[in-house]
C-alpha positions as CSV (number, residue, x, y, z in Angstrom):
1,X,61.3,117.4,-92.5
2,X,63.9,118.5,-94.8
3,X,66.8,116.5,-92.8
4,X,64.7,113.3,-92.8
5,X,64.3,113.6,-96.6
6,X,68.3,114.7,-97.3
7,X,69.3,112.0,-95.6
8,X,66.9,109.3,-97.3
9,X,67.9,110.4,-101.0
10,X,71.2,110.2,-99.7
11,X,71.1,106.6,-98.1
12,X,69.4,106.2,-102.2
13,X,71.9,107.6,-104.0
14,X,74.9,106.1,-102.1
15,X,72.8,102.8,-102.5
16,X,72.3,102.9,-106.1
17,X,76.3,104.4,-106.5
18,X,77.9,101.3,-104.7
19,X,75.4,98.6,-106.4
20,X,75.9,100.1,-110.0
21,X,79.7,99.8,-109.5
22,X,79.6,96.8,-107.6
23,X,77.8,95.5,-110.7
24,X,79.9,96.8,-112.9
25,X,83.1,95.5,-111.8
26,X,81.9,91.9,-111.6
27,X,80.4,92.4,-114.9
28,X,83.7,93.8,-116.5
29,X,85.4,90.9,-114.6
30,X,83.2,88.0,-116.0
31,X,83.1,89.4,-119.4
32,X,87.3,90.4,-119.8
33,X,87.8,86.9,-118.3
34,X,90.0,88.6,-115.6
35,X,92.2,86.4,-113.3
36,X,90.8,86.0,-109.4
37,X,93.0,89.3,-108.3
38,X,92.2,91.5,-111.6
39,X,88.6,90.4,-110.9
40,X,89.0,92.0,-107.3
41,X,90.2,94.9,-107.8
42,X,87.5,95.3,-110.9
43,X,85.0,95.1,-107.8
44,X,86.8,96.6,-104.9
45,X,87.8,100.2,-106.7
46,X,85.2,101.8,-107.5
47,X,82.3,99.9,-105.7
48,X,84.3,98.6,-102.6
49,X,85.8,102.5,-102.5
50,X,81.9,104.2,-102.4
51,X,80.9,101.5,-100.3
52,X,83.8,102.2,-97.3
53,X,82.7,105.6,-97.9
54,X,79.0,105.0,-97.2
55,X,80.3,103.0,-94.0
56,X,82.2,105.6,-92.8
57,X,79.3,108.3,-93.8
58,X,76.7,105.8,-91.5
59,X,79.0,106.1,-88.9
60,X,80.6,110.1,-88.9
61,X,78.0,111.9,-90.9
62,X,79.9,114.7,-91.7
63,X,83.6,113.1,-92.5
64,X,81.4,110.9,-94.7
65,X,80.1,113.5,-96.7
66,X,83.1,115.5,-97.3
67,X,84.6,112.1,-98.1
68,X,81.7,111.7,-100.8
69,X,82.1,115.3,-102.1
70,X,85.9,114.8,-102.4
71,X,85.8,111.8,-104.1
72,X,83.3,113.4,-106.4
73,X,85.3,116.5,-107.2
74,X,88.7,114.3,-107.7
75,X,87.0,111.9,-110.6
76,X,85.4,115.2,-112.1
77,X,88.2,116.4,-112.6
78,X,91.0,113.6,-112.7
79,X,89.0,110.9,-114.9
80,X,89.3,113.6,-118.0
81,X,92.7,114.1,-117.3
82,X,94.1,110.9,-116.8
83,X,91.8,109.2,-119.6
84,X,89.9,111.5,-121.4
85,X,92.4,111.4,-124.9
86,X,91.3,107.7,-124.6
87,X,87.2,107.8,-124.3
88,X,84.7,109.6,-126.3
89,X,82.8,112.7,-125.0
90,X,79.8,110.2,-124.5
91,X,82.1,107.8,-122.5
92,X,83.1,111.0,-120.3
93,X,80.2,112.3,-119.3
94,X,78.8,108.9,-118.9
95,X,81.5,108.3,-116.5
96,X,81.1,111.5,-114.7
97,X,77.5,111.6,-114.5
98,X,77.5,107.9,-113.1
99,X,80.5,108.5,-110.5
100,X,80.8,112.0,-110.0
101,X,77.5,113.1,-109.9
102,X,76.1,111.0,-107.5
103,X,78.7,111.0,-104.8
104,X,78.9,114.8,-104.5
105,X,75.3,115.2,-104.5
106,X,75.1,112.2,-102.0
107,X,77.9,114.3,-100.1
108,X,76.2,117.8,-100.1
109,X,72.9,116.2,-99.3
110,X,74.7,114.7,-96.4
111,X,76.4,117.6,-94.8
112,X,73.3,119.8,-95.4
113,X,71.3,117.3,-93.5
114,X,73.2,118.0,-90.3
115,X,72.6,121.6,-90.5
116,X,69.7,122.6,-88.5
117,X,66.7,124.2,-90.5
118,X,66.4,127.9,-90.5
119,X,63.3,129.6,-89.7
C-alpha cells in the first residue's frame, strides 16, 4: 500500500511542478513581451527541465528520483547564491518552496517507493 501511494503523490507533485512552471514561463513570456527564442527558453528551463526529468523518472525509477532530488538540492542551495542579493526573503523562499520543495520530495517519495516494505 505504501508504494502505490508514494508513487501517486509523486506522479502529483511532479505534475503540479512541471504545469506551474510551464505556466509560468509562458506567462513571463507573454507578459515581458519576449522575442520567439527568449519566450522558449522562459518555457523550456524550468518546466521543460522537470518535465525531461519526470520522463526519465516514468521510465528509470530510481535515476529519475535522484535526478529530482539533485535538482532540488542544487536550486536550494544555488538560487540564493546566484540571486538571492537581488530578491527579497519572500521571493526566496517563494522560489524554493515552489522549485525546491517539490522536486526533492517528488525525488525521495520516488526512491522510497522502490524499496520494498518492511515488516
Amino acid at each position: 500500500m505504501r508504494t502505490w501511494t508514494s508513487e501517486r503523490l509523486a506522479w502529483a507533485l511532479i505534475g503540479l511542478l512541471v504545469a506551474f512552471w510551464l505556466w509560468f514561463g509562458i506567462a513571463s513570456a507573454v507578459e515581458e513581451r519576449l522575442g520567439w527564442s527568449n519566450a522558449i527558453l522562459h518555457v523550456l528551463v524550468p518546466g521543460g527541465a522537470f518535465a525531461l526529468m519526470g520522463a526519465v523518472a516514468w521510465r528509470w525509477r530510481r535515476v529519475g528520483g535522484m535526478l529530482l532530488v539533485a535538482a532540488g538540492v542544487t536550486i536550494m542551495v544555488g538560487y540564493p547564491l546566484v540571486d538571492g542579493e537581488f530578491y527579497t526573503t519572500s521571493t526566496l523562499v517563494f522560489v524554493l518552496l515552489a522549485t525546491a520543495a517539490p522536486a526533492i520530495a517528488a525525488g525521495v517519495l520516488l526512491l522510497e517507493s522502490r524499496r520494498p516494505v518492511s515488516r
